[in-house]
C-alpha positions, 0 to 999 in steps of 0.5 A: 249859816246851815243854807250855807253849808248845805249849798257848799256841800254841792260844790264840795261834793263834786270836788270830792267825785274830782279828787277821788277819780284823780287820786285812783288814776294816780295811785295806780298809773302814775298818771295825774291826769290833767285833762280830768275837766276836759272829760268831764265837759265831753260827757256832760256835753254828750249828755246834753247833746241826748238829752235837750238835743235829741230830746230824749230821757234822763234815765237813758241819757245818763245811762248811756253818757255815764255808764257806756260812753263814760267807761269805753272813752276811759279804755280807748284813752288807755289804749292809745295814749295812757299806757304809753306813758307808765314810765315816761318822765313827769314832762311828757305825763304832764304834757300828753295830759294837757295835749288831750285837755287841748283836744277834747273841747275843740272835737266836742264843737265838731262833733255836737255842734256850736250852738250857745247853751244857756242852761244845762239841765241836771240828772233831775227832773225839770221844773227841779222840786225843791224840798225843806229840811230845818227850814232851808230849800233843797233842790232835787239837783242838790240831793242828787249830788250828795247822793252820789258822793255817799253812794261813790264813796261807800261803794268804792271803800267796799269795792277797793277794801273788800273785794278780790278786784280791790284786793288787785287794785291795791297791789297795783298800788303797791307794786305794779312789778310785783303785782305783775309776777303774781299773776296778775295782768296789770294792763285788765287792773289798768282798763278797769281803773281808768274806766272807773275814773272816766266815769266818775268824770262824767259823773261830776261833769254832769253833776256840775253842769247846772252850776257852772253851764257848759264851758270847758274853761269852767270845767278845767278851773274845777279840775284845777280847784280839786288838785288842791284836794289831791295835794292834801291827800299827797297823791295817794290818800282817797279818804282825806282827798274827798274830806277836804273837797267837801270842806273847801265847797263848805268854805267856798260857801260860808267864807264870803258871808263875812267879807264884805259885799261892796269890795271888789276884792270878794268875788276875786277871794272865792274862787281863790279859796282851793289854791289858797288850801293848796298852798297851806297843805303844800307847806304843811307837808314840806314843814313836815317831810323837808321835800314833797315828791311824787314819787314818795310811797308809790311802788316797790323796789323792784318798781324803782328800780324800773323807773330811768333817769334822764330817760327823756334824753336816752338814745333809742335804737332802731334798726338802724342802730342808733337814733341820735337825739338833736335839740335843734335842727342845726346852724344851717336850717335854723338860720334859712327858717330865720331868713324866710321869716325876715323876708315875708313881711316885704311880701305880705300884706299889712293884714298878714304881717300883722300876724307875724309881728305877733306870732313873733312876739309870741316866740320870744314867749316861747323861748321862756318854755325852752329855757325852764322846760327844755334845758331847765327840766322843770314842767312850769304851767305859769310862763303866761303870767310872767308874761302879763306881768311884763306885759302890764308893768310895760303899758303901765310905764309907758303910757301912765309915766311916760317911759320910752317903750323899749325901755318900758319893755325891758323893765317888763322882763326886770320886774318878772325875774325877782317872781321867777326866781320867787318860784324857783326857790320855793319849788326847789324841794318839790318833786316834778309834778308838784312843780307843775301843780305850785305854778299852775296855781301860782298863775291862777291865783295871780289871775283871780287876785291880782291880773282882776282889778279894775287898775289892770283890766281899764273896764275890760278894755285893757291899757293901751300900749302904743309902738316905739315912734320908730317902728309904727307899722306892722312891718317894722314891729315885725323887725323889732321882734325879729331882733329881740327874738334873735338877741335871745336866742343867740343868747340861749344857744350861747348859755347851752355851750357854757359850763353853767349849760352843761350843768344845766344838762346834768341837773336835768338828766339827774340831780342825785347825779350831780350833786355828787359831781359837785354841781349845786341843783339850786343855783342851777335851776334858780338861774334858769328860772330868774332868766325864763321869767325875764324871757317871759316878761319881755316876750309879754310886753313885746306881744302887748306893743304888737297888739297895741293893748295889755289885757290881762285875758290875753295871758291867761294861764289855761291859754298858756297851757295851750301855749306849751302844747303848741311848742311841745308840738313844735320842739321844746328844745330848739330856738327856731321851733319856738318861733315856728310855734309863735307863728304857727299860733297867730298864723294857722287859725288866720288862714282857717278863719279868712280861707276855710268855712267857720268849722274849721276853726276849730282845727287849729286848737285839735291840731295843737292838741294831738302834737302835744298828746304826740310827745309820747312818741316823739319827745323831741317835737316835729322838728327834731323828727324830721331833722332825724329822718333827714340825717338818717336818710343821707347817711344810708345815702352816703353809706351806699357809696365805695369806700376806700380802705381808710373810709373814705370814697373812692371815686377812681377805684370802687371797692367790691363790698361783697368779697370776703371780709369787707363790708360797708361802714355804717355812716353816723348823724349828720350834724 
């Protein structure tokens, strides 16, 4: 048992680096930042890049990885995006998090090459000794790890507890507004905090860099295993945060010795374990407090009374006055865009169209992130689940029972509504963020638990899914989703006008708000919810007809969170933007691949990214920007023409706008 213990302390070990970098950053920005993984890859890779690719020494490798470009990578971050975000909503922390977890892997293929790493060497000397302690092995690598969590842990308890610096820190947590009024630059307090935590992971990137190689997907999934260490710690407590990491490695390690080694449901148990102690201590806190939020404890009054509701939905001025917001392009755009895309496929070949069909299906995904994100508010990192849900349950029906195909599709979305509305219920006394924690575990799991077995995965192959007898070409798959895509949207622009959409506005803008108005939040979002989740199920069947397969792989929940930072990209509150995005998906990376060298496929996924990471600025998306920039350009336009008395133009008899009195009437938004 003791071999046990002392291996899970390792993995623990870099949980509990994980957690406490996620938990500092936190506590004193507001930020979780998602895209802890992707940094910690970065580093690691960097160091391997100095250390096996440059062939020089682990002292000088780990000093200049962890010690310089570790900390500068923290302060560049904070610089450009992180202090952008100090007051913006939960989705475009959540998003810009992500967007950067997107861009990250792509810029280190750029930068350090392609080649395929077999082993990825530690801050240990090679061959690594081993050492005996009461009879079990212990690697050098592994003493290294517990060495650094000692040290990490006892230095920062000093640093934060007895030090004027974390005396500072620690205001900042308090109070950031207050802390500020005392004299105290919080943007010094910040550099410093997100270089302590850019170091620390890259302490953990290179620590785990033996263990789980160098693939960013595997670094992402331990940052996502170590949330469960920070919802323990409800955001803000170090010390529980870095306990329950070291205790979930010590049961990632002792809990498979007592299941059974022939069952196909172990490996798929152990992986789970931190979203399974993410959920208990999600429920432990609810039974507790009645509602989990983000916001709860952090700051001071007068922080609170800084924070904006519905600030994703307030006006910005400009020095033209008023910047109208706009979900949408409007009826005239949207529906040319729709025209064009209809026509390409009489014009294409059946390689291209084929893309289309796809990219298409991909918009009716899409359209679910409109419907729960963009009208719902609520930050869902588990739309790819839904969608293999309906992916898998249409192949299952079609083609083990003999079901029609769009009836097989459209009990697809049936059998994902009741999961939806599953989430929504159970994430309705969650503050925002949580809800982006709960479902981005929920598709993990669903992945480790359920979308693993054989059943499902047909040796890896997945299960066939063949097109309806009418629509066997690309073309006329083309066509069906075009149609499903429009039935949808008409729909959602339908429900926008409706009471229950205005509703819907009001909830997102602020629920406080329309509780007192007498709107009821739970309905509101549970119906959002049931009909996002039935979006997704029939988008995901759609795309398992247009591929001819449902493979679980292909509804990956990473890959979904690269899904969201395409539509954010996009817009995530315009229908046509999710098909642009859908087809921006299947198409870009098929024109890199067949008209650019092999580099450049590493474009699209950056491009993808840096929209996300945009949002910041522009949280409307590149559509409602150039919409924007269009109306405003034909109002001073129209502004620079005669005006008439009663504000219409006077072609026959111009008006001198320079006499005494008179001047030129400011044109609004043109709609």
């Amino acid at each position: 048992m003791l071999q046990y213990v002392i291996a899970g302390l390792v993995l623990g070990g870099i949980y509990a680096i994980t957690a406490a970098g996620l938990t500092v950053t936190y506590l004193s920005s507001g930020i979780l930042n998602f895209a802890f993984g992707a940094l910690a890859f970065f580093i690691a890779r960097f160091f391997y890049y100095l250390h096996t690719q440059l062939q020089w020494g682990i002292p000088q490798s780990a000093v200049i990885s962890l010690l310089v470009v570790g900390p500068l990578l923290g302060v560049f971050l904070y610089l450009v995006l992180f202090r952008l975000l100090r007051l913006a909503s939960t989705l475009t922390k959540v998003v810009a998090t992500l967007g950067l977890s997107v861009t990250i892997p792509p810029l280190a293929t750029l930068f350090f090459g392609t080649q395929s790493i077999l082993k990825a060497p530690g801050l240990a000397p090679e061959p690594v000794k081993v050492f005996r302690f009461l009879g079990v092995p212990v690697t050098m690598d592994q003493i290294i790890v517990y060495a650094a969590v000692v040290i990490i842990v006892v230095a920062g308890a000093i640093v934060i507890r007895y030090t004027d610096v974390g005396l500072r820190v620690r205001s900042m947590v308090d109070s950031p507004a207050m802390t500020s009024l005392s004299g105290t630059n919080p943007t010094t307090v910040s550099i410093g905090v997100w270089a302590s935590s850019t170091f620390l992971a890259g302490v953990a990137g290179v620590l785990s860099a033996p263990i789980i190689g160098l693939d960013p997907n595997d670094y992402t999934l331990l940052m996502a295993s170590a949330f469960a260490a920070v919802i323990a710690a409800k955001l803000r407590n170090i010390p529980t945060a870095v306990i329950v990491g070291l205790l979930m490695g010590v049961a990632g390690a002792v809990i498979p010795h007592y299941l059974p080694a022939n069952s196909s449901f172990t490996p798929a148990v152990i992986p789970s374990i931190p979203f399974v102690v993410m959920a208990v201590f999600l429920v432990y806190h609810m039974v507790r407090t009645g509602r989990v939020s983000e916001s709860e404890g952090v700051g001071g009054a007068l922080d609170r009374a800084l924070v904006v509701h519905g600030q994703d939905q307030v006006t910005a001025e400009s020095e033209d006055g008023p910047r109208v917001r706009s979900r949408s392009l409007g009826w005239g755009p949207a529906l040319a865009a729709f025209v064009l895309v209809a026509v390409l496929p009489l014009f294409l070949s059946s390689f291209w169209v084929g893309l289309l069909a796809s990219g298409i299906a991909y918009g009716v995904l899409f359209l679910s992130f409109t419907l729960v994100t963009g009208e719902g508010g609520m930050v869902w990192l588990c739309i790819a689940t839904f969608g293999g849900v309906g992916g898998i349950t249409a192949a299952q029906l079609a083609s083990n029972h003999g079901w029609p195909v769009l009836a097989a599709v459209v009990a697809g979305g049936i059998v994902a509504l009741p999961m939806g509305v599953l989430i929504g219920l159970l994430t309705i006394r969650l503050g925002d963020l949580y809800v982006a924690l709960v479902t981005l575990t929920f598709g993990l799991l669903m992945e480790n638990l359920v979308f693993s077995q054989n059943f499902f995965l047909n040796d890896g192959i997945g299960v066939n899914m063949s097109p309806p007898s009418f629509a066997t070409t690309s073309k006329a798959l083309a066509y069906v989703g075009l149609a499903v895509f429009a039935i949808v949207a008409v729909f959602i622009v339908n429900l926008r006008r409706s009471s229950t959409g205005m509703a819907l506005t009001a909830v997102r803008w602020s629920e406080p708000a329309s509780k007192t108005v007498g709107v009821s939040v739970l309905q509101m979002k549970v119906i959002v919810a049931g009909i996002a989740a039935f979006v997704a199920g029939v988008g995901g069947a759609l795309l398992a007809v247009t591929l001819g397969v449902a493979l679980p792989a292909n509804y990956s929940t990473l890959g979904g969170v690269i899904w969201l930072a395409v539509l954010v990209t996009i817009g995530i509150r315009s229908n046509i933007a999710a098909l642009i995005a859908g087809l921006t998906f299947t198409v870009l990376p098929g024109i890199v691949s067949t008209y650019l060298p092999s580099w450049f496929a590493q474009v699209p996924p950056l491009l993808f990214g840096l929209g996300a990471i945009g949002i910041a600025k522009n949280p409307d998306g590149i559509l409602a920007v150039q919409a924007r920039q269009l109306r405003s350009l034909l109002a001073k336009l129209g502004s620079t023409r005669p005006k008439s008395p009663t504000g219409t133009p006077d072609r026959e008899h111009p008006v001198d706008t320079s006499a005494p009195g008179l001047s030129g009437v400011r044109s609004g938004a043109v709609r």
